[in-house]
C-alpha positions in Angstrom: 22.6 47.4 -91.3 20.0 44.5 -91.2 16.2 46.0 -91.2 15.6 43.7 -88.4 15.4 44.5 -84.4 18.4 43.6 -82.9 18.2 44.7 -79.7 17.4 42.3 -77.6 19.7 40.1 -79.0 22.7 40.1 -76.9 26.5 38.8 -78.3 28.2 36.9 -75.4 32.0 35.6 -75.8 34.3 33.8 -73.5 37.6 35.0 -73.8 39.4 33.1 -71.4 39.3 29.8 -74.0 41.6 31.7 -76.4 41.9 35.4 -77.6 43.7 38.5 -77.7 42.5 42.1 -77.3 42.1 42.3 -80.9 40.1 39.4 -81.7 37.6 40.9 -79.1 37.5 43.9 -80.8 37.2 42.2 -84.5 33.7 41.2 -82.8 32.3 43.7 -81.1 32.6 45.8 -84.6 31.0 43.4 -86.4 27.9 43.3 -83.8 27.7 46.9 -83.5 27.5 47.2 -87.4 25.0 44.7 -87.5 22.7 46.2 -85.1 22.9 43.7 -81.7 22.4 45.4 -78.7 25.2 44.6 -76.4 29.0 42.9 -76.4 29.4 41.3 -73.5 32.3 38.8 -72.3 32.8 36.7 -69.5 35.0 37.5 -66.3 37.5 34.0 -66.1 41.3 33.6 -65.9 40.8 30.3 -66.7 40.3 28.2 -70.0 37.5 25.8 -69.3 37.5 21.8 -70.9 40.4 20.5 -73.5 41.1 24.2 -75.7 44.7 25.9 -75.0 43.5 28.6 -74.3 46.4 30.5 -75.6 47.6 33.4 -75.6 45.4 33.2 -71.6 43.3 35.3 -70.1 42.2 38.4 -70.4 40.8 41.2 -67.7 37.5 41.8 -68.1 37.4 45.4 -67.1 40.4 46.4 -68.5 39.1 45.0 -72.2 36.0 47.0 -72.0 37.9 49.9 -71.3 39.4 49.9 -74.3 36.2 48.8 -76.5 34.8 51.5 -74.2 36.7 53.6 -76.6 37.2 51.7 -79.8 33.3 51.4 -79.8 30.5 53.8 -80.4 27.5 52.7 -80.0 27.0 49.3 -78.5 26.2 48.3 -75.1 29.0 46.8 -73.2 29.0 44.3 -70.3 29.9 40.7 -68.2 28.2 38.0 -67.6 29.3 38.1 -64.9 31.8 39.2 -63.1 33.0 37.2 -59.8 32.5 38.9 -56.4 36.0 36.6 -55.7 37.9 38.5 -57.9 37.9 42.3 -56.7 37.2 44.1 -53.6 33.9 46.1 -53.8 34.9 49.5 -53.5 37.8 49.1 -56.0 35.3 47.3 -58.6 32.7 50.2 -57.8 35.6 52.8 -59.3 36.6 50.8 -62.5 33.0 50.4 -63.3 32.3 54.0 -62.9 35.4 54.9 -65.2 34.4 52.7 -67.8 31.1 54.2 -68.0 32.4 57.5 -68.1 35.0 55.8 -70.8 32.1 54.8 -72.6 30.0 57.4 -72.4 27.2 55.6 -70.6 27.0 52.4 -71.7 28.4 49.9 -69.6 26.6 46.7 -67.7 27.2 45.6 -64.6 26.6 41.4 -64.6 27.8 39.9 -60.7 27.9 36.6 -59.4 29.2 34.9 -56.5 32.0 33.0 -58.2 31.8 29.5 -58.7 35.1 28.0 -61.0 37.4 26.9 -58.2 40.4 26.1 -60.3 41.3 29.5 -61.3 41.1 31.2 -57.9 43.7 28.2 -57.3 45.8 28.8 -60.5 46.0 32.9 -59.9 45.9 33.0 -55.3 42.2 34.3 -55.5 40.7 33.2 -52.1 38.0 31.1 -52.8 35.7 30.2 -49.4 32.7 28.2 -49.1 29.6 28.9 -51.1 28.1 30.0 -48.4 30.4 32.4 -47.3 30.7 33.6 -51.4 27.3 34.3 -51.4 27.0 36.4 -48.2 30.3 38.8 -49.6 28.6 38.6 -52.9 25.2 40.3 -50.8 27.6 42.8 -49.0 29.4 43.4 -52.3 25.9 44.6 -54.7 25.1 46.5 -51.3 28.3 48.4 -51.7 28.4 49.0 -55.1 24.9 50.0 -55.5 25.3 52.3 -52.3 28.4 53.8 -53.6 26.5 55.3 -56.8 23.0 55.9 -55.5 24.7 58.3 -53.1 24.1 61.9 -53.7 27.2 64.2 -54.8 28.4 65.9 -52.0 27.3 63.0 -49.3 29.6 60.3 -48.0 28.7 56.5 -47.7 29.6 53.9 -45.2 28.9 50.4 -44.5 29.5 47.9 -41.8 29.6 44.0 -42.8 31.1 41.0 -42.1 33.3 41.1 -44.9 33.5 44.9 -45.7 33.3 48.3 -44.0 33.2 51.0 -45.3 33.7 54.7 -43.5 32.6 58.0 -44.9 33.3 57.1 -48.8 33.5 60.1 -50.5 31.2 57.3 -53.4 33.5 58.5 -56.3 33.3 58.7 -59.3 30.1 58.2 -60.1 28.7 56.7 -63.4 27.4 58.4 -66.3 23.6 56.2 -66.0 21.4 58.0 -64.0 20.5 55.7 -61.0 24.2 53.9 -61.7 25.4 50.9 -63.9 22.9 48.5 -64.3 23.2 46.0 -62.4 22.4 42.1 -63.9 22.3 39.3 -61.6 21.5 35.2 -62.5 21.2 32.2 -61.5 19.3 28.9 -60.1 19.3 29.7 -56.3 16.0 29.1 -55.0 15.6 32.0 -51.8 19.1 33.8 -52.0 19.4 34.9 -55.4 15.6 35.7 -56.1 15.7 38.0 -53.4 19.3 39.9 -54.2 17.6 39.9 -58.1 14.5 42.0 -56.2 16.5 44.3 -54.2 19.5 45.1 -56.8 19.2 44.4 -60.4 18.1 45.6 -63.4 17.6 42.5 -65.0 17.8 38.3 -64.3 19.6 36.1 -66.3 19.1 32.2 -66.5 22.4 30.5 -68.5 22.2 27.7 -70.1 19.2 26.2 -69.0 16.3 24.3 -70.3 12.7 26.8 -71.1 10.8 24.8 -68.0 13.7 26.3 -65.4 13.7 29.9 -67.3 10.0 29.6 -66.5 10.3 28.1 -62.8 12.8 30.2 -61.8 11.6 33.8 -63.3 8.3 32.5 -61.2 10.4 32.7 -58.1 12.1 35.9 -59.3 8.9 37.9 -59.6 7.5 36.1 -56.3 10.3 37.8 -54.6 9.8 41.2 -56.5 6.3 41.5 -55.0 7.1 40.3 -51.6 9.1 43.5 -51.5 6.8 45.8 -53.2 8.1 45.7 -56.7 6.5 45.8 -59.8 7.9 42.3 -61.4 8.0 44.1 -65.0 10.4 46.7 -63.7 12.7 44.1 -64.1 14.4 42.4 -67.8 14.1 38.9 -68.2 16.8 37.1 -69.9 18.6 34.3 -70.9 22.1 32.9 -72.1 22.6 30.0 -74.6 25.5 28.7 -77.1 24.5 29.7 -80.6 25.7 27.6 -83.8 23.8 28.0 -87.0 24.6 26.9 -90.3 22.8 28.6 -93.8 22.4 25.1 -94.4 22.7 21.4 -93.2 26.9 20.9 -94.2 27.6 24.6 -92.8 26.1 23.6 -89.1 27.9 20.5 -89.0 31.0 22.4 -89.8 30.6 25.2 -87.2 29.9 22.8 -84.9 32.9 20.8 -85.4 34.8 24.0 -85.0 33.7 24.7 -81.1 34.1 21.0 -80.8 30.2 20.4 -80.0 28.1 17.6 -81.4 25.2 18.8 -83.7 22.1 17.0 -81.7 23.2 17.7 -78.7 23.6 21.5 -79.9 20.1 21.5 -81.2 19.2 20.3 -78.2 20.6 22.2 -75.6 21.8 25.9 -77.4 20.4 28.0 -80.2 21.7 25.0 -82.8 20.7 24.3 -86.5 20.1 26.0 -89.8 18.7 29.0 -90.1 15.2 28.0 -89.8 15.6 25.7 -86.8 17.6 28.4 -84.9 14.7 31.1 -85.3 12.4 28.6 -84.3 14.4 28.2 -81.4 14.9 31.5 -80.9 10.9 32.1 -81.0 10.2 29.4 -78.5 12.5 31.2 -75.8 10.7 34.5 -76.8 7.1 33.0 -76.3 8.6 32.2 -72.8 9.5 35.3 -71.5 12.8 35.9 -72.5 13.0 39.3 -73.2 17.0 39.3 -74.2 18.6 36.6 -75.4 22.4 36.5 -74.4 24.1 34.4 -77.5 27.2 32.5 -77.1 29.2 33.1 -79.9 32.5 30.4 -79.0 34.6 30.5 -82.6 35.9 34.1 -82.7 37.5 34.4 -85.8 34.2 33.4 -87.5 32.7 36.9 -88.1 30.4 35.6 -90.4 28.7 33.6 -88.2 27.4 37.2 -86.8 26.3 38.0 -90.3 24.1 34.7 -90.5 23.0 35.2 -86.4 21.6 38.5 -87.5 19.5 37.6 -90.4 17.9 34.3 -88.3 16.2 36.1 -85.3 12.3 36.3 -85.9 11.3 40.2 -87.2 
């Protein structure tokens, strides 16, 4: 186990470009031996870009059910899951389970949707963005509704979208309070104020440090125009990691996720050693509180090894 804190460092995969159950699993072992705080994966059914993507997708919640058992320790978690992709009561209950499953250490990241194709590819409705993002508001209201109510009390809820009539709001999760609950994005009004009202924590992906610091502006603007304390909420923020112990290595592990090395250095967590953790640093200075690191080559488990010795002590 490395001496250093790990905790805010956050291992992030994406699943849908190409692996099994297994090779998930191979991971999250490693980073919960090394120390990381969380394993989360993303919630596609669709490669993305020129990969095969073989053997296809996965389901999120089903494969953190089971590393909600092969696992001990680590946090577990998407970023994120689509509001498209399940109805809000039903995602409510699998949630729950695999908190229970997990003994109480499950993450709830939830977006609107956004990849068009594979709500195409698999018959996944897939409206407007307008219309995505006022489900996705009546979906967080269910979901945290259904576990904020009190054992013994029902819940209901009349939307556009949803209604729901004297729930019976089981099971609940093993968190006090519920799952929680991660929203992110670049939305100006809409996603500042959902961030105030639901979440745990914000997350900016892949983004340059002036928009992490523009839009966690906005975020904590909308925090207080509601009465909450800004710092009650986690700052965060996702980025591609490639790091090489030397010059040769990077070049190589770059290759591998088919990225160029500049523009890595440039727009992830890219480099040697050094230049990573100076990276890493900069984000830090900026009010990243967790940093969400996109690990792309799967089989490469000592890539971890070389992620964990990097970030600053």
């Amino acid at each position: 186990m490395t001496a250093r804190d790990l905790t805010p460092y956050r291992i992030f995969t994406e699943p849908q470009q190409g692996a099994t159950y297994d090779d998930l699993l191979a991971v999250a072992l490693r980073a919960e031996s090394l120390g990381f705080g969380a394993f989360f994966r993303s919630d596609h059914y669709l490669k993305m870009g020129s990969v095969s993507g073989d053997p296809g997708p996965s389901d999120a919640w089903v494969t953190l059910g089971g590393l909600a058992r092969d696992t001990s320790t680590i946090r577990l978690g998407t970023l994120v899951t689509a509001a498209t992709f399940r109805h809000p009561g039903p995602l409510a209950i699998s949630v729950a389970n695999v908190d229970q499953m997990s003994g109480g250490r499950i993450e709830l990241g939830l977006g609107a949707g956004w990849y068009e194709a594979e709500h195409t590819a698999y018959g996944i409705p897939f409206p407007a963005l307008g219309e995505r993002f006022d489900r996705f508001s009546e979906q967080l209201a269910i979901v945290d509704g259904l576990w904020r109510t009190p054992l013994g009390e029902t819940f209901s809820f009349a939307g556009e979208h949803w209604s729901l009539q004297d729930s019976p709001a089981l099971p609940k999760p093993v968190q006090d309070g519920g799952v929680p609950i991660i929203i992110g994005g670049r939305g100006a009004k809409r996603t500042p104020a959902l961030t105030a009202k639901y979440a745990a924590e914000f997350n900016m992906p892949f983004c340059e440090i002036e928009q992490f610091s523009a839009q966690t502006a906005n975020v904590r603007r909308a925090c207080e125009s509601v009465g909450r304390d800004p710092s009650s909420l986690i700052y965060s923020v996702a980025l591609v990691v490639c790091v090489g112990g030397d010059e040769a290595e990077y070049v190589r592990r770059a290759a591998a996720i088919g990225r160029e090395p500049e523009e890595l250095r440039r727009n992830g967590v890219g480099g040697t050693v050094a230049e990573a953790a100076e990276t890493i640093a900069r984000w830090r200075a900026a009010g990243a509180e967790r940093v969400y690191l996109q690990v792309l080559d799967l089989d490469d488990l000592d890539h971890l090894d070389l992620i964990a010795g990097m970030v600053p002590a």
